[in-house]
Each structure stands twice: as C-alpha cells, then as structure tokens.
C-alpha positions as CSV (number, residue, x, y, z in Angstrom):
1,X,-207.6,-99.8,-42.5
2,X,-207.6,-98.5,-38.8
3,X,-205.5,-100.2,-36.3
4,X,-205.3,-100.2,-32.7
5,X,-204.5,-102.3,-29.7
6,X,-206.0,-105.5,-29.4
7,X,-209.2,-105.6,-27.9
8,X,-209.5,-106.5,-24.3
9,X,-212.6,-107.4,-22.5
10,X,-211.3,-105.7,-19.4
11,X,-207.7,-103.8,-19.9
12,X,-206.1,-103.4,-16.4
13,X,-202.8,-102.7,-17.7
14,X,-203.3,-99.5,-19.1
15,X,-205.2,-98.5,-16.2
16,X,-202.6,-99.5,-14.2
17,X,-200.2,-97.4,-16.1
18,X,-201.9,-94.3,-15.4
19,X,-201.7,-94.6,-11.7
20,X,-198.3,-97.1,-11.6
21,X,-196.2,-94.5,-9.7
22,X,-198.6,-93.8,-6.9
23,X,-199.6,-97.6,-6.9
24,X,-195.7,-98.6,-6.4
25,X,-195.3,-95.8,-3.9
26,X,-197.4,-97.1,-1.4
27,X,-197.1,-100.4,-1.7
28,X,-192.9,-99.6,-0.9
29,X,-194.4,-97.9,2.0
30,X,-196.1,-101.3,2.9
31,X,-193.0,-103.3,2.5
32,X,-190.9,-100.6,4.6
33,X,-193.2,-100.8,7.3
34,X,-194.2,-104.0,7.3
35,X,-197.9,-103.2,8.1
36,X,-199.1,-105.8,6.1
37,X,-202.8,-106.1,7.8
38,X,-205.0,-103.7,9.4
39,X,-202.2,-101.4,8.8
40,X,-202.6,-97.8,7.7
41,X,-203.6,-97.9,4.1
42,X,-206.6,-100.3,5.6
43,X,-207.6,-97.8,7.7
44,X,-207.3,-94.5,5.0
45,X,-208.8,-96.6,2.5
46,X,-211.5,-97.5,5.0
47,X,-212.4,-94.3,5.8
48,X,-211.9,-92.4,2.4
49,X,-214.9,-95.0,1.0
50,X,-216.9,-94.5,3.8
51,X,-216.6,-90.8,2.6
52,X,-217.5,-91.3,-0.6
53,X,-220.2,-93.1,0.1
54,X,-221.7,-91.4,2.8
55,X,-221.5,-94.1,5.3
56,X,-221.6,-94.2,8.8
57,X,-219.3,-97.5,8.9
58,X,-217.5,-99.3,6.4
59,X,-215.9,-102.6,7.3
60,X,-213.2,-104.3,5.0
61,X,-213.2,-108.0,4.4
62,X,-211.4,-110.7,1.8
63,X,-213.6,-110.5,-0.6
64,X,-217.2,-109.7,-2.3
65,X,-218.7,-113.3,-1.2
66,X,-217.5,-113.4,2.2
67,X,-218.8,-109.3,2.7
68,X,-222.0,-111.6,1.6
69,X,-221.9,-114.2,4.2
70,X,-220.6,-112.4,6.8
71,X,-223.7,-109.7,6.7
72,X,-225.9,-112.4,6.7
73,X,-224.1,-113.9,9.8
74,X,-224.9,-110.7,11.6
75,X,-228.5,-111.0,11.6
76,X,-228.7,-113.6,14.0
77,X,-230.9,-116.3,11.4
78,X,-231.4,-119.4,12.5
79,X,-231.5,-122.8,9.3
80,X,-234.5,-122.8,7.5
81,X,-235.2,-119.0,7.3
82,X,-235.9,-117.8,3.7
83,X,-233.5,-115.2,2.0
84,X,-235.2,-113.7,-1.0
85,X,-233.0,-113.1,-4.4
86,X,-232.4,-113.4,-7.8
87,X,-231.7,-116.6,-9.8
88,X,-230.4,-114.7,-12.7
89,X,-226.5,-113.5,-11.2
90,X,-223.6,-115.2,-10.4
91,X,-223.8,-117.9,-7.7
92,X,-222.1,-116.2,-4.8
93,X,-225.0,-114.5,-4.0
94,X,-227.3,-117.7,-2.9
95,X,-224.0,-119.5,-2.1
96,X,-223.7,-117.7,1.3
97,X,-227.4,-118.4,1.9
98,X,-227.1,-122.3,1.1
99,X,-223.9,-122.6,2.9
100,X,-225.3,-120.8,6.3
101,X,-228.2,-123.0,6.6
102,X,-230.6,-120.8,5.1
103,X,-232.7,-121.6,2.5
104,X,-232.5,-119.6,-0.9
105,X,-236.0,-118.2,-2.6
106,X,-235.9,-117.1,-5.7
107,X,-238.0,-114.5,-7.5
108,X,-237.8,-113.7,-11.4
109,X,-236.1,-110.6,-12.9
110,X,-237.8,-107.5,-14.6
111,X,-237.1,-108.1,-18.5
112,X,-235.3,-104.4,-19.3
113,X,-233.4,-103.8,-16.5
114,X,-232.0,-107.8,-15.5
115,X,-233.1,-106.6,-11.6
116,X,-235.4,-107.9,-8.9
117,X,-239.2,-107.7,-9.6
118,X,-241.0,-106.5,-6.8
119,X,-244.3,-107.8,-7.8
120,X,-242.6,-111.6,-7.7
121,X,-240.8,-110.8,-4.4
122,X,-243.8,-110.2,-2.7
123,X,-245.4,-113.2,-4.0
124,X,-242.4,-115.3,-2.4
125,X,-242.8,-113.7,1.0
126,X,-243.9,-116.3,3.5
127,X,-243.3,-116.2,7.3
128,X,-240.4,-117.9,6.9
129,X,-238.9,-114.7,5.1
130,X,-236.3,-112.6,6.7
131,X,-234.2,-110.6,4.1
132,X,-234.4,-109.5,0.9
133,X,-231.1,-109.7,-1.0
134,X,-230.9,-107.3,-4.7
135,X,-228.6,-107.5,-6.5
136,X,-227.1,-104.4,-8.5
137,X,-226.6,-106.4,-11.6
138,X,-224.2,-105.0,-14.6
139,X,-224.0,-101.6,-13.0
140,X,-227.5,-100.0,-12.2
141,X,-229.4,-100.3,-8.8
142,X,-232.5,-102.7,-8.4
143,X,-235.8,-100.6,-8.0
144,X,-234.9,-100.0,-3.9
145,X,-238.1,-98.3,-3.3
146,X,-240.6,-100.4,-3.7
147,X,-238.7,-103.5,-2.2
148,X,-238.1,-101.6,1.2
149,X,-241.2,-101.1,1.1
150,X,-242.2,-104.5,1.0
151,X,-239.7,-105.0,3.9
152,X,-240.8,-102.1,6.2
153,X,-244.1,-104.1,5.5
154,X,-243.3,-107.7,6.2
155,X,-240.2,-106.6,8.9
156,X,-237.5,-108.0,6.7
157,X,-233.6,-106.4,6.2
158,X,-232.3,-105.7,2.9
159,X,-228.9,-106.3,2.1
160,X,-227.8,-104.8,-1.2
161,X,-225.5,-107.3,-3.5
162,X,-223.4,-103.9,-4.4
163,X,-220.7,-105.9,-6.3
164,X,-221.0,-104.1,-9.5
165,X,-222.7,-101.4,-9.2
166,X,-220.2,-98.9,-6.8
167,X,-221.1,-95.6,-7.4
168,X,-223.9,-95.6,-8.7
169,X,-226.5,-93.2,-7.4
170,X,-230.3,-94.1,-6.8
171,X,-233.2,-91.6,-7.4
172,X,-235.4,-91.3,-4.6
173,X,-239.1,-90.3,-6.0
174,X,-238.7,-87.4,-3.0
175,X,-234.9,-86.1,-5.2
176,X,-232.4,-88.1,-2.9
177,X,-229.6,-89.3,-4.1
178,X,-228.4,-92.1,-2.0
179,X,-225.5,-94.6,-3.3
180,X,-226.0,-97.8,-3.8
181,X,-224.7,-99.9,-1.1
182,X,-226.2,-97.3,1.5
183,X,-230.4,-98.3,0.6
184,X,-230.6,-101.2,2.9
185,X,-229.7,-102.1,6.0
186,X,-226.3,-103.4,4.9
187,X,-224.8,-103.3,1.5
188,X,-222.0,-105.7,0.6
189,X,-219.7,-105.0,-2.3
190,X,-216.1,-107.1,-4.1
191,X,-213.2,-105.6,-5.1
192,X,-212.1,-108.0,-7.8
193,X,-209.9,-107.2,-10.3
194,X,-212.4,-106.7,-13.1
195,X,-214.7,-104.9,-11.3
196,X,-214.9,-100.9,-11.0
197,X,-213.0,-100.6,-8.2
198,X,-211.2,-103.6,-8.1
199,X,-207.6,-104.8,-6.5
200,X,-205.1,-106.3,-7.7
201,X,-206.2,-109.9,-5.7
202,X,-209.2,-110.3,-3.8
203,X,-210.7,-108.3,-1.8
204,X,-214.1,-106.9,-0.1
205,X,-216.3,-104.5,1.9
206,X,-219.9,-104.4,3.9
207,X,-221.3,-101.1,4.4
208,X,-224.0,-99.8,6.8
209,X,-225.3,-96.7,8.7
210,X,-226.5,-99.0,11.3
211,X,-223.9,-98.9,13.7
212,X,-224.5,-101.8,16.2
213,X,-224.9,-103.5,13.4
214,X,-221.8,-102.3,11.9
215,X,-219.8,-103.4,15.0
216,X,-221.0,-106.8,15.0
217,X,-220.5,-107.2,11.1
218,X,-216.6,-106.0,12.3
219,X,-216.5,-108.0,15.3
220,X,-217.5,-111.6,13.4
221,X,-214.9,-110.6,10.6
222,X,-212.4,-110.3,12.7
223,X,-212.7,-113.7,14.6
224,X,-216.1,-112.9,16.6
225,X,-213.5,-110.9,18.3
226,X,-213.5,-107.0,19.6
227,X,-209.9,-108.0,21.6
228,X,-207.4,-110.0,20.3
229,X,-207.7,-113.3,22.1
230,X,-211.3,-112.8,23.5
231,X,-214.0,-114.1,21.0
232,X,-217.6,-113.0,21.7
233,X,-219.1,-115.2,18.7
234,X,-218.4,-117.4,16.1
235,X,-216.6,-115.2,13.1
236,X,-214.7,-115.4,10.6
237,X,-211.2,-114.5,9.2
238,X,-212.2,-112.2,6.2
239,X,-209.5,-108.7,6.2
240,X,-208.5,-106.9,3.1
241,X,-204.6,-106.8,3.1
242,X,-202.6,-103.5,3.1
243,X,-201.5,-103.6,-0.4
244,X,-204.6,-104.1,-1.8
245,X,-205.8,-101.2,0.4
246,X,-203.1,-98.8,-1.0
247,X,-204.1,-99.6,-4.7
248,X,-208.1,-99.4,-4.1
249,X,-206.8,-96.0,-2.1
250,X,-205.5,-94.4,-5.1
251,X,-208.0,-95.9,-7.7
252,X,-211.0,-94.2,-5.4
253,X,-210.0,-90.9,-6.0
254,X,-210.2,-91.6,-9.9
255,X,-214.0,-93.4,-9.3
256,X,-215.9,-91.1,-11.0
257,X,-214.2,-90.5,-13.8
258,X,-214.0,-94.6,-14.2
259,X,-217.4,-94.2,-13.9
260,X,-217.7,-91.4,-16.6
261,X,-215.1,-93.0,-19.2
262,X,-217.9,-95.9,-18.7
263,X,-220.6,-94.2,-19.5
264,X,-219.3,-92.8,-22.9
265,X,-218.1,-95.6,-24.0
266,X,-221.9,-96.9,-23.6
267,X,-223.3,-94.1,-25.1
268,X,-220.8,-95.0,-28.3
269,X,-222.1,-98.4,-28.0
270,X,-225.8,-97.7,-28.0
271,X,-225.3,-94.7,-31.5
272,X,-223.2,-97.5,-33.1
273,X,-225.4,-100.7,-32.5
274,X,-229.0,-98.4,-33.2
275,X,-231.2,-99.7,-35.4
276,X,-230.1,-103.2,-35.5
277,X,-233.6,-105.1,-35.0
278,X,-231.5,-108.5,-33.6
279,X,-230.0,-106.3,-30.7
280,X,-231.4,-104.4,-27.3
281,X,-229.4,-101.9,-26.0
282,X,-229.0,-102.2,-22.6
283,X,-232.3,-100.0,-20.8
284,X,-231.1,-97.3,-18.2
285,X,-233.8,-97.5,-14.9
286,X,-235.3,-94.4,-14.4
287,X,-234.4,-94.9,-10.3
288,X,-231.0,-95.2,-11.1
289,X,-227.8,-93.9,-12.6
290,X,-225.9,-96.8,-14.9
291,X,-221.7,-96.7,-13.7
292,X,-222.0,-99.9,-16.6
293,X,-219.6,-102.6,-14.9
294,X,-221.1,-104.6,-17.9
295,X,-222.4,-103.4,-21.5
296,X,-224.6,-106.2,-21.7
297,X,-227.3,-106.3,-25.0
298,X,-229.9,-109.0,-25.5
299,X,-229.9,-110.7,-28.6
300,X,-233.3,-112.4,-30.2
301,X,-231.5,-114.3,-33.2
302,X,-228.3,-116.3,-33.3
303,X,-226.6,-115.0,-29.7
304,X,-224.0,-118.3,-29.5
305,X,-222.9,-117.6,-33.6
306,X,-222.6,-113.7,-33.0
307,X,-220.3,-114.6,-30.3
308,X,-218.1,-116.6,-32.7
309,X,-217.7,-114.2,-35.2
310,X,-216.9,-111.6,-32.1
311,X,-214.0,-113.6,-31.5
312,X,-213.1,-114.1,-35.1
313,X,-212.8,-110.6,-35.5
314,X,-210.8,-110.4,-32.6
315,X,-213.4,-109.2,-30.3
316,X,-213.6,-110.8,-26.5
317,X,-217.2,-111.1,-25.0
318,X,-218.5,-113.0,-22.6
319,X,-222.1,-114.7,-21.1
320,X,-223.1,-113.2,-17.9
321,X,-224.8,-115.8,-17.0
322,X,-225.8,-118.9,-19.1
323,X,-227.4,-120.8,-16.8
324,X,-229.9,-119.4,-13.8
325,X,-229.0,-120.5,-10.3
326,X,-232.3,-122.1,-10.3
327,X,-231.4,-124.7,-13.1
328,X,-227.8,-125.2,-11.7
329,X,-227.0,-128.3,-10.8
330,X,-226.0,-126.9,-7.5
331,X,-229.1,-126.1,-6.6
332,X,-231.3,-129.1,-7.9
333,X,-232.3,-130.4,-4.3
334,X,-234.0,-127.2,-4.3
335,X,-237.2,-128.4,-6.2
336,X,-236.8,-125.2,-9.2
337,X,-238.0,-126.8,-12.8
338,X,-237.5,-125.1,-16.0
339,X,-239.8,-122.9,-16.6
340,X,-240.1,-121.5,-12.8
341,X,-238.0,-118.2,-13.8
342,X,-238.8,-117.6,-17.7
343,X,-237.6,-113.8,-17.8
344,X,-234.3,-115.3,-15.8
345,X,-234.3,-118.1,-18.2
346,X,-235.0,-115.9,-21.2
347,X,-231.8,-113.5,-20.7
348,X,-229.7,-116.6,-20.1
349,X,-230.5,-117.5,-23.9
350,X,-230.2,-114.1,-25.2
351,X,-227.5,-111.4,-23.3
352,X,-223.9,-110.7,-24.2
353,X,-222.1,-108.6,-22.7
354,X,-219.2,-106.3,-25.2
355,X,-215.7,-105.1,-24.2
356,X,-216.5,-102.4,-21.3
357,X,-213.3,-100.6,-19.7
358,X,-211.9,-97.2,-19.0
359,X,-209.6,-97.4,-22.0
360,X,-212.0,-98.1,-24.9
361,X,-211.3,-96.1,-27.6
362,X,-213.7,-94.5,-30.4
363,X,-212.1,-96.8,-33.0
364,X,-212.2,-100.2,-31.2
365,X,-215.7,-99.4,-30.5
366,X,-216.5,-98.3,-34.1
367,X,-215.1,-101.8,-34.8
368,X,-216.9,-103.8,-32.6
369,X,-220.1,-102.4,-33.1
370,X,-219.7,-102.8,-37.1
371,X,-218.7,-106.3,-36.9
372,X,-222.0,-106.9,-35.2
373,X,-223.7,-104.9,-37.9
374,X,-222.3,-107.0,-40.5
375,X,-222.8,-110.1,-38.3
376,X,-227.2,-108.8,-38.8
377,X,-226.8,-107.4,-42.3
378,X,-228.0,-103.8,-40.3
C-alpha cells in the first residue's frame, strides 16, 4: 500500500519550507529596521508586481475586500447606482457594493466555465448601471471581451474581481496577452493565505493603467490623504504591512512555476477522474489560461455523500459556494427568489472543489482520484 503525507486541501508549510530562509531573512531585516509600514519591502514588492503584471500603477492595501471597496470608492458613485456581478462567488464581492450605498445586480453564470454571462449582463443594464464587476472565479478570467464591450457601449468601468485568478493570461481574439487584473479599468486582487500568492495574514492590491485614477485609488487608501495630515477626501486606512510585503516579495519570483505545479496537478486530475459519467472536469475557456486557484468538478449524483467518503478516506474538500448571494439571507431585502439565477443555483448543488496546491504529489492524487472512482463504481 502507498503512503504519503496526509492530504491537505492547501499545504502552506511545505511551501514555506522551500523559501523559509529568504522569508526569515527579510523579515529580520524588517525587525532591524523597524520599517514596519510603507517601508521598503512595500515599496520593492510594489513595484516588482507592477512588473510582472505590466501595470502602470499598483497600489497595496489590507486586503482583497477592501482593494474591492476602495476601487469602487474611486469612481465617484453616488447610493442607488447599479453595480453589475455575479451571485455565484463569495460575498465580498457584492459586500462592498451593499455596504457603499450602491445597489448590487446580479446576472447568472455561463454553465462550463462558473464566469459572468454576457448575454445576462446586458439584459441587467439599466440607466442606473455604472460598473461591471467579473469575477475571475477558481483561477481563469471571465470572457473580458465581450463585457468591455458592453461597457465601451453603455459607458460603464470594469473592475476585475482578480482574487484568484493572478497570473493568469487572457487571449485577445487580435493575439494579446494581457493579465488578468490589467482588462478593466481597475483590477482588484487578495493576498490571503490560501490563495496563489498569498501572505502569511491579510493582505491586498488594486491595479490600473489609468493613472489619475491610480492616484486617487492611493490617495483614499491612505486616509483621502496625498500629505500626511492634509485629507483631500474621505478614505480609508487599508496598507499592506512590511512583512507581509517581504514574504509576497520572495513568493512572486516563484509565481509561475506555482502557477505551472498547478496546472499539472490538474492535468493529473482530469486523466485520473476521465470517464466517470457522475463527474465534469473542470472546462478551460478558450480566452483564457487556467493558473487553477481551485480544481473545482461538478457532480450530477450524490455531491454531499461523495464529500463524506472524501473525508473518510482522509481526503479534504470543500463547497465553493453552497449558497448564491442571491438566496443569502444577507441579501433578502433585495427582492432575488429561487429560481432567479438557476445556472448559479445549479453549481451550488453540484461543484466540489479537490485538494489543489503546489505540493501535490502523483500518489496523493492517484489516491484521491480513485477513491472517487470507487465512490461511482467507474
């Protein structure tokens, strides 16, 4: 019988392992210097992931949900205006809308790829809308194209929900390559632990090649302040600390090949799980590479008891998400019903998303994907 390390759903630990002596390096230097915030390894980080993504500005913030709120702060809306998005993600995403006045619309997702339908977007556009909000769900890009178009159309701004799906690259129909985050107007992004490139605490960024733009986004992080003691607007205090700076410094530099050890263990996934008429692979949008923050498969028979037998076997998974924001009851003042969102609905009842890390290895996949063989009778 094969044996290997338990199973993690996300295994930060050995990750960190890799990179421990660089890691403890600079956060000495941090303690030696005392530059706690806005220090140096703010500023490197800053600028190295501006860099990588091709960015004109990148502005560092506490974390994924404020990057969120504080873009939309920027855009000057007033309560009532409509911010198009997805009900099918988690809630931060319309929690910044709802909590700045605005008032969250949702449209349903495409069934393959869990991502924004442009057909139902542009049947929620009314002339209330102001912005269109994606989200980059599981690791692959919405279908950009076609919902900046709808914006250059209607005069709307697009900012990208980028929190996990950093790195990836979206294919232009003229051979662009642009990153995600860098498609709208603004792109927003979370450095949580779990997440590709992700701290160890919180911890965020907002992205744009707009740079007016940029220096307001900086400006109401910071305060609503450009000098220290003299506020132009109401902001916010939203910074990413120096020692999270130094550790998302070093893991940048190993991105891609996060990114690439991702991938495989996908592609091991989707040759061990084939043929299994219960399960979906997860689909890989033409527009778009997949950097797979999740390995999420839908599930037509039995999703809830193939998740207890997971865990029997020793195997973590989780439910990303079982409940729509539309049916939360958050959001019941809202007006949704059941039935408003059915492909959102649908996935909610059906996905399941496996172990997916940089340290996978060939037999704890083999595993996994033959305890859900056994699970099917495949």
């Amino acid at each position: 019988m094969t044996t290997f390390e338990p199973i993690q759903m996300v295994d930060l630990k050995t990750q960190y392992q890799a990179i421990q002596a660089e890691v403890e390096a600079g956060i000495r230097h941090v303690l030696e210097t005392n530059q706690y915030i806005n220090g140096g390894p703010v500023k490197s980080f800053t600028q190295n992931l501006a860099t990588y993504l091709d960015a004109r500005q990148v502005i560092p913030c506490g974390n994924g949900t404020d990057a969120l709120q504080v873009a939309l702060m920027a855009l000057d809306l007033k309560p009532g205006d409509e911010v198009i998005t997805a009900p099918f993600t988690f809630i931060a995403t319309a929690e910044v809308i709802s909590l700045l006045g605005l008032v969250p619309v949702f449209a349903d997702v495409d069934p393959l790829y869990f991502n924004l339908d442009p057909a139902d977007v542009a049947r929620k556009i009314t002339d209330r809308t102001r912005v269109i909000m994606p989200v980059h769900l599981y690791g692959q890009t919405a279908p950009m194209e076609p919902l900046m178009d709808l914006a250059t159309e209607h005069g709307l701004t697009v900012i990208e929900d980028n929190a996990q799906a950093i790195g990836a690259d979206y294919l232009f129909r003229d051979g662009r390559r642009v990153k995600a985050g860098m498609i709208g107007q603004i792109g927003c992004t979370s450095f949580y632990p779990s997440k590709n490139l992700g701290a160890y605490g919180d911890g965020g960024a907002i992205m744009t090649n707009d740079e007016p733009l940029g220096a307001k986004i900086n400006m109401i992080a910071n305060h609503g302040s450009k000098v220290r003691y003299y506020h132009d607007v109401i902001g916010v205090n939203s910074r990413l600390d120096s020692i999270q700076a130094v550790v998302l410094d070093v893991k940048l530099r190993f991105l891609d090949d996060y990114i690439a050890r991702r991938q495989a263990a996908a592609a091991a996934y989707d040759a061990g799980l084939s043929g299994i008429p219960q399960v979906i692979t997860p689909a890989r949008a033409p527009w778009s590479t997949h950097v797979f923050h999740q390995y999420t498969l839908r599930v037509t028979e039995r999703r809830d008891a193939l998740k207890d037998a997971l865990q029997e076997a020793g195997i973590p998974s989780m439910i990303y998400y079982p409940v729509p924001l539309h049916l939360q009851p958050a959001y019941a003042g809202y007006g949704y019903r059941k039935g408003d969102f059915p492909i959102s609905e649908q996935l909610a009842e059906e996905v399941i998303s496996l172990p997916m890390h940089t340290e996978l290895t060939v037999d704890q996949i083999d595993h996994i994907c033959s305890t859900i063989r056994q699970f099917y009778h495949a």
